[in-house]
mmCIF file of the N, C-alpha and C atoms, coordinates in Angstrom:
data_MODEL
# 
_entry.id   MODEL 
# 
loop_
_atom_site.group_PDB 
_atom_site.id 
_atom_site.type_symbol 
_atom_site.label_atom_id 
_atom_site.label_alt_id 
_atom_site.label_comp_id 
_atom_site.label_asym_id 
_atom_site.label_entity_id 
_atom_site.label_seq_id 
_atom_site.pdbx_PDB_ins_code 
_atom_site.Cartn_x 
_atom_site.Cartn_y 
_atom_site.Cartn_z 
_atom_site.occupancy 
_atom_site.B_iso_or_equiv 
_atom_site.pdbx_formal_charge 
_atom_site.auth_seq_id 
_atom_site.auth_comp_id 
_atom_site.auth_asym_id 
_atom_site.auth_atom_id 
_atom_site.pdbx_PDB_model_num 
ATOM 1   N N  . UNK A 1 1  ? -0.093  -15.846 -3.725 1.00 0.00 ? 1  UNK A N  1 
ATOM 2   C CA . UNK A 1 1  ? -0.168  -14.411 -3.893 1.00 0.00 ? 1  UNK A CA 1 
ATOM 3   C C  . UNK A 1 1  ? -1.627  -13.978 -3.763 1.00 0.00 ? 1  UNK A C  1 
ATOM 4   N N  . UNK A 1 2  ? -2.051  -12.556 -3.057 1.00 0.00 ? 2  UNK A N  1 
ATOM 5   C CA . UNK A 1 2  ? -2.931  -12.296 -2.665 1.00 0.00 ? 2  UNK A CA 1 
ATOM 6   C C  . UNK A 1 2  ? -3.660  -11.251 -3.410 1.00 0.00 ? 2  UNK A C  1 
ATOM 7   N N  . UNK A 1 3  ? -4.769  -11.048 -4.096 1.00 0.00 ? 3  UNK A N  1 
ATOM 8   C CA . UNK A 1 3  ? -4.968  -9.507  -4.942 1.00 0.00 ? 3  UNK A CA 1 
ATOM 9   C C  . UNK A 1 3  ? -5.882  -8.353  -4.185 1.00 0.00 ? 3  UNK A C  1 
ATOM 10  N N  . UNK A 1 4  ? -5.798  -7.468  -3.943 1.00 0.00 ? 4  UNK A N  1 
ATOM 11  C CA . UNK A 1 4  ? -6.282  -6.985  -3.333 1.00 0.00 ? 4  UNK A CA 1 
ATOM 12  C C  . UNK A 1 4  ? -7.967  -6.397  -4.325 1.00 0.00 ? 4  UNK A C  1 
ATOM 13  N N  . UNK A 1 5  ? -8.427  -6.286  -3.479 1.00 0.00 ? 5  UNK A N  1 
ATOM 14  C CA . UNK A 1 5  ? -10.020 -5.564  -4.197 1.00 0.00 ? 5  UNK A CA 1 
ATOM 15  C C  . UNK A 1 5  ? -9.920  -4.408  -4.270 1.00 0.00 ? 5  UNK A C  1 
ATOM 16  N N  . UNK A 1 6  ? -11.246 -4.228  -4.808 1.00 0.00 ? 6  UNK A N  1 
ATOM 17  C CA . UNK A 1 6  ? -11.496 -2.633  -5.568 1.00 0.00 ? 6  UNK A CA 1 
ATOM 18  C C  . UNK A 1 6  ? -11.434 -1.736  -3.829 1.00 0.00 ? 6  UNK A C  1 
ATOM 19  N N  . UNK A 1 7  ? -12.143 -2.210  -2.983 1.00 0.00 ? 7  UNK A N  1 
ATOM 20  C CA . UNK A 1 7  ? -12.505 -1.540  -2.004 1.00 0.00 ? 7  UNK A CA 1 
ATOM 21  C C  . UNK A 1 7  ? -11.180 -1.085  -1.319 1.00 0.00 ? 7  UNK A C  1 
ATOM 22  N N  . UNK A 1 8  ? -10.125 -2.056  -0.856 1.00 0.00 ? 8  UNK A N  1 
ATOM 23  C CA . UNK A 1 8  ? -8.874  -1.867  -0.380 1.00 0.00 ? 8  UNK A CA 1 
ATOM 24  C C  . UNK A 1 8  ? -8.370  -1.391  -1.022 1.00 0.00 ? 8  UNK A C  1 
ATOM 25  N N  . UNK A 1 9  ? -8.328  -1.277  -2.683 1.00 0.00 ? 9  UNK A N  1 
ATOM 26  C CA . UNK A 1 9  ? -7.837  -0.278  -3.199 1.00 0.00 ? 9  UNK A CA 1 
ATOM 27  C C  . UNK A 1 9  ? -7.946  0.892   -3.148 1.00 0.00 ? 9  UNK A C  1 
ATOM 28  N N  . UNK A 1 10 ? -8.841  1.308   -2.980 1.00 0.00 ? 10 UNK A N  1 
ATOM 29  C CA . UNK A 1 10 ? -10.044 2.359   -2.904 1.00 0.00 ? 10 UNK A CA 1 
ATOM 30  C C  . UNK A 1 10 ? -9.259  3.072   -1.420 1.00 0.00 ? 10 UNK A C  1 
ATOM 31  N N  . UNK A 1 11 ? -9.260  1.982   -0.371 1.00 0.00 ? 11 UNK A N  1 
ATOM 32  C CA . UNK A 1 11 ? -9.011  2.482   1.295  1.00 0.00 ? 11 UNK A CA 1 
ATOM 33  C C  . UNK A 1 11 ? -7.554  3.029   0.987  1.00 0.00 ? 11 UNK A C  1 
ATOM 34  N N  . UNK A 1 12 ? -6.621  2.659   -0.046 1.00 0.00 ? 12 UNK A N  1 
ATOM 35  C CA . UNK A 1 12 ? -5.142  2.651   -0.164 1.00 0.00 ? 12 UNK A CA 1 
ATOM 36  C C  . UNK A 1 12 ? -5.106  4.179   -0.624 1.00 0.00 ? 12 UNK A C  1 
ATOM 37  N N  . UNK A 1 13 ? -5.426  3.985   -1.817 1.00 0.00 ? 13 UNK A N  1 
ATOM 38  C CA . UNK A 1 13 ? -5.637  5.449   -2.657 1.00 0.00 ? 13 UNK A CA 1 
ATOM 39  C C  . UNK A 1 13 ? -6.232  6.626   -1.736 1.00 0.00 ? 13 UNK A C  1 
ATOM 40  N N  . UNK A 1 14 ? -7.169  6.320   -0.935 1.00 0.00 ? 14 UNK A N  1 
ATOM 41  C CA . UNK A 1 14 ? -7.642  7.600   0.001  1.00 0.00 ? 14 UNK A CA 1 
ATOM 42  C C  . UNK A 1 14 ? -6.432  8.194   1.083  1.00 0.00 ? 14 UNK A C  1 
ATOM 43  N N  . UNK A 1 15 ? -6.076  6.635   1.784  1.00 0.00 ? 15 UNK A N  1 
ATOM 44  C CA . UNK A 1 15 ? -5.217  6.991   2.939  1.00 0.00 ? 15 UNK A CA 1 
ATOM 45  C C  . UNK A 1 15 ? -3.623  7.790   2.335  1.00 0.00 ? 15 UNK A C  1 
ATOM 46  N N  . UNK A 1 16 ? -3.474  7.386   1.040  1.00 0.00 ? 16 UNK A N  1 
ATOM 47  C CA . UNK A 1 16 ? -2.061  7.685   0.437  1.00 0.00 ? 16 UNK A CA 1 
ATOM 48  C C  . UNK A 1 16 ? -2.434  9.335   0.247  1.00 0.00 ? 16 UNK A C  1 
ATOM 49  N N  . UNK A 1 17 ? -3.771  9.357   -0.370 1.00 0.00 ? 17 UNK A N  1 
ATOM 50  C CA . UNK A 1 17 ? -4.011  11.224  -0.737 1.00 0.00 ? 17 UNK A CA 1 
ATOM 51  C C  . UNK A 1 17 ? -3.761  11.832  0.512  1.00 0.00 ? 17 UNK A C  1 
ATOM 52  N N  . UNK A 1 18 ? -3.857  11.482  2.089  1.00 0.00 ? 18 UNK A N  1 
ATOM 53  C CA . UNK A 1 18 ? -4.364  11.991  3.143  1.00 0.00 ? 18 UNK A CA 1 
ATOM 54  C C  . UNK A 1 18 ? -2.885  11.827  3.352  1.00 0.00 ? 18 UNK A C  1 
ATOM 55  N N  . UNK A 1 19 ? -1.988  11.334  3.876  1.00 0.00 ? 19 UNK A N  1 
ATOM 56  C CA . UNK A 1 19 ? -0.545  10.679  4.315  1.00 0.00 ? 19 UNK A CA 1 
ATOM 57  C C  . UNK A 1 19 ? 0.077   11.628  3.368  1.00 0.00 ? 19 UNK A C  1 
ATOM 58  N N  . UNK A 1 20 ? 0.031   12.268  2.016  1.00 0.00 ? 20 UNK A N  1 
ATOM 59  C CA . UNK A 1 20 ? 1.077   12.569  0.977  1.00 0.00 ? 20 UNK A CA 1 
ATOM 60  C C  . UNK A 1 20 ? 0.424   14.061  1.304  1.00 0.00 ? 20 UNK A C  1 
ATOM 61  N N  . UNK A 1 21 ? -0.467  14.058  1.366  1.00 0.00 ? 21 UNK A N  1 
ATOM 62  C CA . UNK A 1 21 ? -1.137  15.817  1.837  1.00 0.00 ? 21 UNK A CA 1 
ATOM 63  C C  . UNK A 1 21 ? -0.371  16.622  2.602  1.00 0.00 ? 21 UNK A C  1 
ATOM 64  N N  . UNK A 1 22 ? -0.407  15.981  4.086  1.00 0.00 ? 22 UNK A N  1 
ATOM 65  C CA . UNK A 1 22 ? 0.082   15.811  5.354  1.00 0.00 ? 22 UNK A CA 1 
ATOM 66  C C  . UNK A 1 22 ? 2.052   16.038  5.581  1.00 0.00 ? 22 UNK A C  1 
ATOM 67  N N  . UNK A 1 23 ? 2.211   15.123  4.458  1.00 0.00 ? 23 UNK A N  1 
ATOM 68  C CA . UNK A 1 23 ? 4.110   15.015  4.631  1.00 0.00 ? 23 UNK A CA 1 
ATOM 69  C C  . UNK A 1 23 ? 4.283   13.788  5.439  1.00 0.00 ? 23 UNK A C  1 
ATOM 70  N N  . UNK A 1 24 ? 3.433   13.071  5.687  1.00 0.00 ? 24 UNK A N  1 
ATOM 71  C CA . UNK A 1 24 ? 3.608   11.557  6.305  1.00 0.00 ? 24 UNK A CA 1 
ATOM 72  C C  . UNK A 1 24 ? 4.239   10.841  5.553  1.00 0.00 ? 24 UNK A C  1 
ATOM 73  N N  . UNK A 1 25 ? 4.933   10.120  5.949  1.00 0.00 ? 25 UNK A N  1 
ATOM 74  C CA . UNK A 1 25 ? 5.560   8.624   5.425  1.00 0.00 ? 25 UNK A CA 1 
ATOM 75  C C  . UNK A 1 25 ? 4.131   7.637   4.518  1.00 0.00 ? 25 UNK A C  1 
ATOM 76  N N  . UNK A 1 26 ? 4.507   7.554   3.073  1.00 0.00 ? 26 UNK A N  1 
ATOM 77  C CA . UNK A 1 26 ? 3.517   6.515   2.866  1.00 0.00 ? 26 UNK A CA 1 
ATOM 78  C C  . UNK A 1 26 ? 3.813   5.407   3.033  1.00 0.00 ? 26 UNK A C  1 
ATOM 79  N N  . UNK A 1 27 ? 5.618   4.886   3.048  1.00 0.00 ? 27 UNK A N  1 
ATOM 80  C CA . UNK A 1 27 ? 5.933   3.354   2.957  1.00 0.00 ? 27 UNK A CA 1 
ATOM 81  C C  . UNK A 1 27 ? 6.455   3.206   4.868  1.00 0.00 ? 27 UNK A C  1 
ATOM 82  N N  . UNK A 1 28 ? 6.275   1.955   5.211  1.00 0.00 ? 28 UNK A N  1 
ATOM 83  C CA . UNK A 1 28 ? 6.936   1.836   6.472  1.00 0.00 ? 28 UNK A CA 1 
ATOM 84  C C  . UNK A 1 28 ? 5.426   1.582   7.143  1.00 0.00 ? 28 UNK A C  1 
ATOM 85  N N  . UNK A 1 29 ? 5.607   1.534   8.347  1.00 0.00 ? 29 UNK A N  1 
ATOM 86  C CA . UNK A 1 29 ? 3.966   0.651   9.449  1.00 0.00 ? 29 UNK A CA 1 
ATOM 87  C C  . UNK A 1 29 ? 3.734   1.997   9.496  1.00 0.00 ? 29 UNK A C  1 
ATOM 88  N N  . UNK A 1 30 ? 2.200   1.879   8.966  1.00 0.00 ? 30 UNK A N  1 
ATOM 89  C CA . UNK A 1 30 ? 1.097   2.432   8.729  1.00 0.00 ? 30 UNK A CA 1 
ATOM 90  C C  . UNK A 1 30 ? 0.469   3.135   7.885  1.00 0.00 ? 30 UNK A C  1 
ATOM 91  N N  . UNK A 1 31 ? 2.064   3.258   6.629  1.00 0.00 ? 31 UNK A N  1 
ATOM 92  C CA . UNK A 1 31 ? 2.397   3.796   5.730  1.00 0.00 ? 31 UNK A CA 1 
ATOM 93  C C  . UNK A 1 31 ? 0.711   3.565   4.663  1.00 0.00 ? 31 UNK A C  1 
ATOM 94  N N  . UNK A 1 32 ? 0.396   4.108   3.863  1.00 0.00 ? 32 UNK A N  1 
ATOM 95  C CA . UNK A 1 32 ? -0.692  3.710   3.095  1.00 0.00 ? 32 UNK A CA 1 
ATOM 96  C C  . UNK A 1 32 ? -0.246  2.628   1.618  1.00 0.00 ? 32 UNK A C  1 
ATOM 97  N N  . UNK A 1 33 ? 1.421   3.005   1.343  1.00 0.00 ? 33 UNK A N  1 
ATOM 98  C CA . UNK A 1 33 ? 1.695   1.645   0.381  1.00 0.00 ? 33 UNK A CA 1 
ATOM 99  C C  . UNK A 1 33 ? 2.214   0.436   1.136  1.00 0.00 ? 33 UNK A C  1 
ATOM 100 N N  . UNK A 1 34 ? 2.440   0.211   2.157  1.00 0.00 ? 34 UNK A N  1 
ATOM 101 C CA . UNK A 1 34 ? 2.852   -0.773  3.008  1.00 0.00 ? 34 UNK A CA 1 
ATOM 102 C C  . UNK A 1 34 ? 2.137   -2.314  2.724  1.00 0.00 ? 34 UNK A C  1 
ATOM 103 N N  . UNK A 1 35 ? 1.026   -2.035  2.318  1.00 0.00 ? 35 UNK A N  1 
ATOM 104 C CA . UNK A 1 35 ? 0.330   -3.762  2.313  1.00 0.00 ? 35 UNK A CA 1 
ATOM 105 C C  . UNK A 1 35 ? 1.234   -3.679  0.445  1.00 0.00 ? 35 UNK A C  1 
ATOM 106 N N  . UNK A 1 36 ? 0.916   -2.799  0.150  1.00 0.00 ? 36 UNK A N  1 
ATOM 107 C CA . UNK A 1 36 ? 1.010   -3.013  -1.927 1.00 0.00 ? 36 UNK A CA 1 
ATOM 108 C C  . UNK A 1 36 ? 2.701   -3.278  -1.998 1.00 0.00 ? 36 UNK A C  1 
ATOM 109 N N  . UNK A 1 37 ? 3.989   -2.490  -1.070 1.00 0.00 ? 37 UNK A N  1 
ATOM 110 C CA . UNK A 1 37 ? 5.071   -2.910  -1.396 1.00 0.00 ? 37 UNK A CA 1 
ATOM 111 C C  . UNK A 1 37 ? 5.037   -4.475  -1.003 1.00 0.00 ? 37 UNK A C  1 
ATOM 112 N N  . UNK A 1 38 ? 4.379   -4.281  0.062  1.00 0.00 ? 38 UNK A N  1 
ATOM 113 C CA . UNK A 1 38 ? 4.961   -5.732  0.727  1.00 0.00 ? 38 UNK A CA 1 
ATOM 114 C C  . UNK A 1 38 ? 4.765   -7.096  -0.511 1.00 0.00 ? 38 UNK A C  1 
ATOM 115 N N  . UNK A 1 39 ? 3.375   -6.741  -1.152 1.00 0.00 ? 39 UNK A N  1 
ATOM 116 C CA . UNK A 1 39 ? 2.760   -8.275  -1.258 1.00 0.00 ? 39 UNK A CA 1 
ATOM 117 C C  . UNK A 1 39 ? 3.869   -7.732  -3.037 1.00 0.00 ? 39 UNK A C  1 
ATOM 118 N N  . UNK A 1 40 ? 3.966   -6.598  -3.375 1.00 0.00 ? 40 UNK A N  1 
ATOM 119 C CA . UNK A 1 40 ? 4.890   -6.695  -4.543 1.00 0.00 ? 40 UNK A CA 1 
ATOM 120 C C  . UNK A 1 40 ? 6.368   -7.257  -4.308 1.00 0.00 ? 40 UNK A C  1 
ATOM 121 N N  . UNK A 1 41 ? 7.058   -7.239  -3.147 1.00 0.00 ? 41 UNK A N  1 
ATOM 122 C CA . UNK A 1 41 ? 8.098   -7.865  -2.893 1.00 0.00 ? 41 UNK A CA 1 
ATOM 123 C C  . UNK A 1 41 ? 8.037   -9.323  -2.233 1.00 0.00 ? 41 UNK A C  1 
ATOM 124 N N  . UNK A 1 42 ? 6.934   -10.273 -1.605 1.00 0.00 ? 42 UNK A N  1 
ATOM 125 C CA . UNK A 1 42 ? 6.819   -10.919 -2.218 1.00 0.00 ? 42 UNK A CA 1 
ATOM 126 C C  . UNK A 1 42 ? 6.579   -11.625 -3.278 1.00 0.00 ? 42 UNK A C  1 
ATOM 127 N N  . UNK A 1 43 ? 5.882   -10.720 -4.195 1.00 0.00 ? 43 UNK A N  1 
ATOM 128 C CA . UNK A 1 43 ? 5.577   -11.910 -5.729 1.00 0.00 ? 43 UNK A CA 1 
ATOM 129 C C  . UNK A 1 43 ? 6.747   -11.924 -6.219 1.00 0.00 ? 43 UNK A C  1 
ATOM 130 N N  . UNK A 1 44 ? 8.060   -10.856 -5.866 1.00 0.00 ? 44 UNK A N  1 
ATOM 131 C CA . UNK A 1 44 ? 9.368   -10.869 -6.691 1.00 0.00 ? 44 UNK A CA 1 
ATOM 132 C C  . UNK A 1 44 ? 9.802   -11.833 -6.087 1.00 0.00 ? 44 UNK A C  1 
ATOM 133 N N  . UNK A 1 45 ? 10.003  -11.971 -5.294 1.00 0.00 ? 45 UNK A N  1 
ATOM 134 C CA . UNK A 1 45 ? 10.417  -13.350 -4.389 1.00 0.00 ? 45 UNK A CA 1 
ATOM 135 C C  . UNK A 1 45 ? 10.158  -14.502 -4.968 1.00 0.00 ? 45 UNK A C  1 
ATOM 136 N N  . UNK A 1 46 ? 9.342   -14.523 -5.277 1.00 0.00 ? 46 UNK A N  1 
ATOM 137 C CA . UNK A 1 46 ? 8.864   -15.812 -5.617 1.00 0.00 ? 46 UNK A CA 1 
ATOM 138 C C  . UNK A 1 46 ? 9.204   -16.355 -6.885 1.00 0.00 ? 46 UNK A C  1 
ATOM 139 N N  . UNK A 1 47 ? 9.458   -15.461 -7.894 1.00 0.00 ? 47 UNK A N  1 
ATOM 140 C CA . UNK A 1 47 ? 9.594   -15.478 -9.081 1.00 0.00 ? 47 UNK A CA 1 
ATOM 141 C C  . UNK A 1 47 ? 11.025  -16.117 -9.071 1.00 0.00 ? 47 UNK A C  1 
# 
């Protein structure tokens, strides 16, 4: 399992304000939660 940093967090939280502003899709390719669902549905996986 992978954790993401402050900075990618940082890039997530900006692109999600900008995407949710907009009426864009945040989940799905290019989505801004797309890396955070993913690596959360793997750690469930795993469990």
């Amino acid at each position: 399992m992978s954790e993401f940093t402050k900075e990618e967090l940082a890039e997530m939280q900006s692109a999600f304000t900008k995407q949710f502003r907009t009426g864009q899709s945040v989940f799905g390719k290019g989505g801004a939660l797309g890396p955070l669902f993913k690596q959360f549905l793997e750690t469930a996986l795993e469990a």
